[in-house]
C-alpha positions as CSV (number, residue, x, y, z in Angstrom):
1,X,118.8,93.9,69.9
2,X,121.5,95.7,71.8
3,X,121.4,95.6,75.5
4,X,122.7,98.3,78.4
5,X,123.7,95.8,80.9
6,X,123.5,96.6,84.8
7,X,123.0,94.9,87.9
8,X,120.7,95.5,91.0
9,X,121.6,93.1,93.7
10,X,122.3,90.1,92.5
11,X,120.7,89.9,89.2
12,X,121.6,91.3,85.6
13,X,119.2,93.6,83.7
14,X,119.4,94.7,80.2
15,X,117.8,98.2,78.7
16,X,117.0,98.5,75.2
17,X,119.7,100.6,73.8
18,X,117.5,102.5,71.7
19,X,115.6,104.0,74.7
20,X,119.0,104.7,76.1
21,X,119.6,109.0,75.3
22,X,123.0,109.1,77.5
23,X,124.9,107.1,80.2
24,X,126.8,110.0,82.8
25,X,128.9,109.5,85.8
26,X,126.5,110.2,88.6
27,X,127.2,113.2,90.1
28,X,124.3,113.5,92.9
29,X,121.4,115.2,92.7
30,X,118.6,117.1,94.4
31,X,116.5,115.8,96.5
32,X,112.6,116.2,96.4
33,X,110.5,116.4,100.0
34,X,108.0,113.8,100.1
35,X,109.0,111.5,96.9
36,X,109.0,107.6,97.0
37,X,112.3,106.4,98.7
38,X,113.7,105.5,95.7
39,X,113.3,108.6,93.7
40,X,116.5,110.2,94.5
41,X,115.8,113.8,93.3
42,X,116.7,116.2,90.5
43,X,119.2,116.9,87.6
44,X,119.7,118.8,84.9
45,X,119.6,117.3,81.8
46,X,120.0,119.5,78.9
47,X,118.1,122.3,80.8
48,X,115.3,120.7,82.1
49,X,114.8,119.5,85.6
50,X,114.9,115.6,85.3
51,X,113.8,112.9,87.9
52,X,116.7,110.6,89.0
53,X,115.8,106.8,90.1
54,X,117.6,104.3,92.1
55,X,117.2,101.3,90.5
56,X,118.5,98.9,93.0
57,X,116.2,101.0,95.7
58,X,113.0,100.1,93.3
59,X,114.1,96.2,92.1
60,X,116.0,95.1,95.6
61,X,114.8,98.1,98.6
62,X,118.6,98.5,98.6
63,X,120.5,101.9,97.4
64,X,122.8,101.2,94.1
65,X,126.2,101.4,95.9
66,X,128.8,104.4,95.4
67,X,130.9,102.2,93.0
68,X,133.0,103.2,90.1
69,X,130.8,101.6,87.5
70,X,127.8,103.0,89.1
71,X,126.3,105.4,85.8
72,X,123.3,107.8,85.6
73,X,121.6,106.8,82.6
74,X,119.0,108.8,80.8
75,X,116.2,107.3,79.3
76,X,113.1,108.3,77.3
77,X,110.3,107.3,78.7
78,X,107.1,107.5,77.0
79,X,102.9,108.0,77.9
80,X,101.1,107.9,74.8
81,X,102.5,110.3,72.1
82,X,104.1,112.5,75.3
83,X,107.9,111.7,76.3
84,X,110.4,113.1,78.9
85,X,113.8,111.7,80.1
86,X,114.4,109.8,83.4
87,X,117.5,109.4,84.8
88,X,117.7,105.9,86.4
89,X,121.0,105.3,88.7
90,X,122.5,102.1,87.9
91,X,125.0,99.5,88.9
92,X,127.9,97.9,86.9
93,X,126.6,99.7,83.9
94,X,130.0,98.9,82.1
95,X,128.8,96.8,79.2
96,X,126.3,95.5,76.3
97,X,125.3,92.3,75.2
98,X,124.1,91.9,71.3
99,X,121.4,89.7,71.5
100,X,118.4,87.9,69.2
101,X,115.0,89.6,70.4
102,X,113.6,85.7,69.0
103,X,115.6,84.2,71.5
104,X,114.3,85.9,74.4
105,X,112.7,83.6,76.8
106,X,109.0,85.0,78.1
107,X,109.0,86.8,81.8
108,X,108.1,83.9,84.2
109,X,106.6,85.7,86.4
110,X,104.2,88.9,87.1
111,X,104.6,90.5,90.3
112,X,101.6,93.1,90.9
113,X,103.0,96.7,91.0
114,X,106.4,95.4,90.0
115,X,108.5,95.9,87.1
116,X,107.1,94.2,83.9
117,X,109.6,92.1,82.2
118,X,109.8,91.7,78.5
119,X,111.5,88.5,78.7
120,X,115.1,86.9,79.7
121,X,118.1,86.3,77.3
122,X,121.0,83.7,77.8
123,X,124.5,85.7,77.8
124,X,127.3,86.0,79.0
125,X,127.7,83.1,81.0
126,X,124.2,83.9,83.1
127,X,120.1,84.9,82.5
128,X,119.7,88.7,81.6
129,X,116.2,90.3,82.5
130,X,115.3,92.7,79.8
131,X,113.4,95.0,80.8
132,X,112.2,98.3,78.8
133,X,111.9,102.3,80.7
134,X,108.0,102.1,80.9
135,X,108.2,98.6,82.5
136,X,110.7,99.6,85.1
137,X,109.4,102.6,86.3
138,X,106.2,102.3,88.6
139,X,102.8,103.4,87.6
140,X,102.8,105.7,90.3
141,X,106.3,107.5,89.4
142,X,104.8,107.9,85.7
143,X,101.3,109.5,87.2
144,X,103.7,111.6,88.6
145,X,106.0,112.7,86.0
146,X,103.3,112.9,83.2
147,X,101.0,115.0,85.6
148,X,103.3,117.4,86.1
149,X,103.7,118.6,82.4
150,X,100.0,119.3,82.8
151,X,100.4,121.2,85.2
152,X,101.9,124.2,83.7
C-alpha cells in the first residue's frame, strides 16, 4: 500500500493513495457562514464547488500553518454507491511511504466522534496513523455534504 504522508501537530498520518484524486498548492478558499470551525470553505475543483477541510483544525483544534509544504489534497470520499471530492488542507504533505497493509498494527484506540483509524505502520524512523477519507471526516461533515446532493 502506498501512503500520502502529512502531519497534524505532532503526529504523522498516511492517506491511501488510491483515494488520493490530486495534491494542489492551497490557494485559499471561500468561506461558508455557519460551517464547523474546521471546514474552511469552497473551491473549485474541476467545476464543481468542493468543501475544503483543515485537517490539523479537526485532528489537533489547531489551523494547519501557512507553510511551504502545506498542500490541498483532493480526495474521493464515498456514501454508499454515491462519491464527491473533499479537499482536505494538509501539513508537510511532501512525501509517501510504501508500506505492507499485513504489517499494519490495529488502531489502539476509539475515540467517540473522532477519526477512525485503520491501523499504524512503522516507517520512517516513527509510527504512521493510517487513516482512510471516510474515517477522517466527521459524521456530521458527511451528513452534510451527501445531503446536499439531495437537495437539488
Amino acid at each position: 500500500m502506498l501512503l500520502l504522508v502529512f502531519e497534524a501537530g505532532a503526529g504523522r498520518y498516511g492517506l491511501d493513495v488510491r483515494d488520493v484524486l490530486e495534491v494542489a498548492a492551497f490557494p485559499g478558499c471561500r468561506e461558508v457562514p455557519r460551517t464547523p470551525p474546521y471546514v474552511l470553505g469552497l473551491v473549485n475543483y474541476r467545476g464543481e464547488a468542493t468543501p475544503v477541510v483543515d485537517v490539523s483544525a479537526l485532528l489537533t483544534g489547531g489551523p494547519a500553518g501557512a507553510l511551504l509544504s502545506t498542500r490541498l489534497v483532493f480526495v474521493r470520499s464515498r456514501c454508499g454507491e454515491r462519491q464527491r471530492a473533499v479537499g482536505l488542507v494538509v501539513e508537510r504533505a511532501v512525501e509517501t511511504v510504501s508500506c505492507d497493509e499485513r504489517e499494519m498494527k490495529p488502531a489502539p484506540l476509539s475515540i467517540a466522534g473522532g477519526p477512525r483509524f485503520r491501523g499504524a505502520v512503522a516507517a520512517g524512523g516513527g509510527l504512521i496513523h493510517c487513516i482512510s477519507a471516510e474515517g477522517l471526516l466527521p459524521e456530521e461533515l458527511r451528513a452534510m455534504l451527501f445531503a446536499a446532493g439531495e437537495a437539488g
